[in-house]
C-alpha distance (Angstrom), angle and dihedral (degrees) to the residues before:
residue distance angle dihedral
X1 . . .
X2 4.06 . .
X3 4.20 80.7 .
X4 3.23 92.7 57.0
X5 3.55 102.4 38.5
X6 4.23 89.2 54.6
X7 3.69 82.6 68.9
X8 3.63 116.3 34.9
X9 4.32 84.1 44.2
X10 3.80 90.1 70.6
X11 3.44 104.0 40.9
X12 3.50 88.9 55.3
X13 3.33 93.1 54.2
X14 3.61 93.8 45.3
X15 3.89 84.6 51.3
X16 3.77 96.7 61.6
X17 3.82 96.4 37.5
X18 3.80 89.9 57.5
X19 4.08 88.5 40.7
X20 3.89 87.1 48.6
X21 4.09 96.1 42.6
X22 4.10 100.8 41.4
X23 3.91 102.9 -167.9
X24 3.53 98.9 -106.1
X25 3.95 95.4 53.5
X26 3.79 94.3 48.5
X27 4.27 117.1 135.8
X28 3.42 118.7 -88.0
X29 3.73 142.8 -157.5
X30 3.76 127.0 -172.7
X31 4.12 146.9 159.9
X32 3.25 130.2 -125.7
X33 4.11 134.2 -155.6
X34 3.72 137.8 -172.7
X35 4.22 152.6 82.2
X36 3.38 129.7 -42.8
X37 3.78 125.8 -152.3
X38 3.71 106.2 -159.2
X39 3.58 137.7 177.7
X40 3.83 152.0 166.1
X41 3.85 125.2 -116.4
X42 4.04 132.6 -159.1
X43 3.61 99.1 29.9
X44 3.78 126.2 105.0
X45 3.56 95.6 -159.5
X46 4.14 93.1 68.8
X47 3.35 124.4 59.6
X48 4.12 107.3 -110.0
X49 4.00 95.7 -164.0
X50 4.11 93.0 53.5
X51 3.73 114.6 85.5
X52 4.23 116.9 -149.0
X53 3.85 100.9 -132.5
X54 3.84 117.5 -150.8
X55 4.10 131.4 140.8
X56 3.32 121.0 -95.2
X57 4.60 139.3 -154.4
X58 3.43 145.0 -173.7
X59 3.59 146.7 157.1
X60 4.01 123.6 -142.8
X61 3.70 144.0 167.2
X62 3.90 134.4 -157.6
X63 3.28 133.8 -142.0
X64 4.49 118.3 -152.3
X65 3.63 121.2 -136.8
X66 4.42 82.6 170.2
X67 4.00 134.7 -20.9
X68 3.18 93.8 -77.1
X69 3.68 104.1 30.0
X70 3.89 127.0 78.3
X71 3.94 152.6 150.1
X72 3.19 115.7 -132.7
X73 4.23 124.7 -167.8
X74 3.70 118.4 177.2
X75 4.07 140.2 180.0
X76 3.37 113.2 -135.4
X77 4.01 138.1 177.4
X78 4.04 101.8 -149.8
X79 3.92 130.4 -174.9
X80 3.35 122.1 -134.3
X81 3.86 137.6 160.1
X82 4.30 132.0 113.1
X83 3.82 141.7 -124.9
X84 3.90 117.0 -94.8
X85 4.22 104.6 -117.1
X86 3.91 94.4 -148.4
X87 4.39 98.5 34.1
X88 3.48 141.6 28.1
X89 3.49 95.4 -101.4
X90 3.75 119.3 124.3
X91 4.22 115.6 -167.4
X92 4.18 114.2 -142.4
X93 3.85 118.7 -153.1
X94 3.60 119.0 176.8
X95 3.98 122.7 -160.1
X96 3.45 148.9 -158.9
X97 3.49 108.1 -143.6
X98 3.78 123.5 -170.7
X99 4.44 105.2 -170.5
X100 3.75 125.5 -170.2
X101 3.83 117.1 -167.9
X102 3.64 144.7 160.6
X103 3.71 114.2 -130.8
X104 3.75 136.8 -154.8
X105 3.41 129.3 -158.4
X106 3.91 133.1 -168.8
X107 3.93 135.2 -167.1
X108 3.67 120.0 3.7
X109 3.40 119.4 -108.7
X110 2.52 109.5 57.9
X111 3.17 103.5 -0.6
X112 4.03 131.2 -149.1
X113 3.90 121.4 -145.4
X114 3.56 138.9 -179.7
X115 4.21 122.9 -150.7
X116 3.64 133.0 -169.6
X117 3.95 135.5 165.4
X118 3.87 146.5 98.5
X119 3.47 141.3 -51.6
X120 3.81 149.8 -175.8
X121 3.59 133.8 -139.6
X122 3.60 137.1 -157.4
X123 3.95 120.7 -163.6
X124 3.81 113.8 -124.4
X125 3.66 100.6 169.8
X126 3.99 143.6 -9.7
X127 3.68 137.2 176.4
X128 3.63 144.1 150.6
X129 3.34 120.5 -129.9
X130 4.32 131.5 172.5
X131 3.79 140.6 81.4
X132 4.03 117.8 -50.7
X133 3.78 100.4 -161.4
X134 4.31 125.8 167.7
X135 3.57 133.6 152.3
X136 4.07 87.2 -74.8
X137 3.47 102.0 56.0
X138 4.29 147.6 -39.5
X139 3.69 112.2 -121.5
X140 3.87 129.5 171.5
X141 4.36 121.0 -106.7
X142 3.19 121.1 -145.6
X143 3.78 113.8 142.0
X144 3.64 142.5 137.2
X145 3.76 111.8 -112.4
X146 3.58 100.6 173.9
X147 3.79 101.6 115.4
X148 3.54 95.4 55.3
X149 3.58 92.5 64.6
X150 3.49 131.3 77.0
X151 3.89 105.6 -107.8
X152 3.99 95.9 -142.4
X153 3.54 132.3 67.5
X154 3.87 136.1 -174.3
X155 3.77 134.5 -167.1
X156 3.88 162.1 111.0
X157 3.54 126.7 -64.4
X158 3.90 129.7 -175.2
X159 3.60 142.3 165.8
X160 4.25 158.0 146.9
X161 3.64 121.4 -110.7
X162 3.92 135.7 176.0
X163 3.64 119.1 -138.8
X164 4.25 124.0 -166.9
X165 3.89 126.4 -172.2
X166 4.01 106.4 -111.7
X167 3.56 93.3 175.8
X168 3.80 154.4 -42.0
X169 3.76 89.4 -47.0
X170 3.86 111.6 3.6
X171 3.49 130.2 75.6
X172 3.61 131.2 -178.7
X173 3.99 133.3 -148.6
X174 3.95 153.1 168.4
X175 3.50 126.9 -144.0
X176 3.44 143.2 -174.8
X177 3.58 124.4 -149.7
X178 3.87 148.7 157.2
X179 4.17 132.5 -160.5
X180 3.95 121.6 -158.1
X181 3.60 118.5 -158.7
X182 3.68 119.0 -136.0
X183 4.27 91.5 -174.4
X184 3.47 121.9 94.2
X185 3.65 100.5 -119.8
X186 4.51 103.5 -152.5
X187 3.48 128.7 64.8
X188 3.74 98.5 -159.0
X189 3.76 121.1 72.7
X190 4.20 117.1 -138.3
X191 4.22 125.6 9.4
X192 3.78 95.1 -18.1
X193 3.90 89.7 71.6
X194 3.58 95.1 95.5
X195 3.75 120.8 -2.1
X196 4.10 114.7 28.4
X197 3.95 103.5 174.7
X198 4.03 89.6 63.4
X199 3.54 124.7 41.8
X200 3.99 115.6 -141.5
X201 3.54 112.8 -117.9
X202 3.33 94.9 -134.2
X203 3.68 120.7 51.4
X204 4.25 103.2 -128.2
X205 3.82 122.3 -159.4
X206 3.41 127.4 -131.1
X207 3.90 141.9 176.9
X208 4.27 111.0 -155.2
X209 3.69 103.1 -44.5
X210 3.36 105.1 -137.2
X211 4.46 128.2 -158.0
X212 3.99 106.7 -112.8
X213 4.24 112.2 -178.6
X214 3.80 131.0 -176.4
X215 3.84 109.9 -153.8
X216 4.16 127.9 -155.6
X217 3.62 114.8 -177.9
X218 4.03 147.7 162.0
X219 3.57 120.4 -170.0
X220 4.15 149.2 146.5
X221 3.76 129.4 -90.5
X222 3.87 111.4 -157.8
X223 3.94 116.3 -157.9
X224 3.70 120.1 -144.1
X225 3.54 93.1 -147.5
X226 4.21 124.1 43.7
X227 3.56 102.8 -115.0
């Protein structure tokens, strides 16, 4: 009886894993590459029409309640930063940004999906570097702003993506996607916001700048199961 029980025990288990797990809603994990256009809003000091261009990463995995139907939590390393409207001084923040979404795909091959959700972002790095020049005098930036910023960050993130079968268990994709802040990102009100060592000339108003970035990127999605 224990003989036979060694072998009909795992094929039954084996039976309601693959009934549970269909092929085609398998886990995933994946990595993503490409530019990020990034910018600062509600602050006349930086330019809000020029983008801060730097490459951006991450790795992520999904999880299928259907098909169609999936959460999707990620780990990304995102740029961020703006364009001074008055100098040539651009500001570079770097973040850690941890995404949750729900994703929706349609068709099959390939197919097209839409994602939305939340995310939060940790500060690794931020600086402003460039030439600060008036009528007194031109003098090089380079300075490390980081601890005048607030290190976390919160928001929504959204975006479209097209997704086509490579093979048995890779698939391949581009997406296009955008995250709005909703923190204010400085801890110090008035000229000390960004750049301490010079003060600005002219004194710029501002109302909670907030981090805005426009992702493009192509990556892999590996399946845990050959389909």
């Amino acid at each position: 009886m224990k003989r036979y029980l060694l072998v009909i025990l795992p094929c039954f288990c084996w039976a309601v894993a693959s009934y549970a797990q269909p092929e085609n809603t398998t886990p995933t994990w994946g990595f993503r590459v490409g530019p990020g256009f990034s910018r600062v809003v509600n602050d006349e000091a930086l330019d809000e029409h020029a983008r801060n261009f730097a490459p951006a990463a991450g790795l992520f995995g999904n999880y299928y309640f259907s098909e169609r139907m999936s959460l999707q939590a990620e780990i990304d390393l995102l740029p961020g930063g703006a364009r001074f409207s008055s100098h040539d001084i651009t500001m570079h923040l770097t973040y850690l940004q941890v995404p949750v979404m729900a994703r929706y795909a349609f068709f099959d091959d390939p197919k097209v999906y839409l994602l939305g959700g939340v995310y939060g972002g940790y500060l690794l790095g931020a600086n402003t570097k460039g030439l600060y020049a008036d009528l007194e005098r031109d003098e090089q930036v380079d300075e490390d702003i980081g601890e005048h910023l607030k290190s976390l960050d919160y928001g929504i993130c959204f975006g479209l993506g097209v997704q086509g079968r490579f093979n048995s268990s890779v698939d391949i994709f581009a997406e296009l996607r955008f995250h709005q802040g909703m923190r204010n990102i400085v801890k110090h009100p008035g000229d000390e916001r960004y750049n301490l060592s010079i003060p600005m000339r002219y004194p710029f108003e501002y109302d909670k700048p907030k981090h805005q970035a426009t992702l493009l990127s192509v990556g892999c999605i590996f399946y845990l199961y050959e389909r």
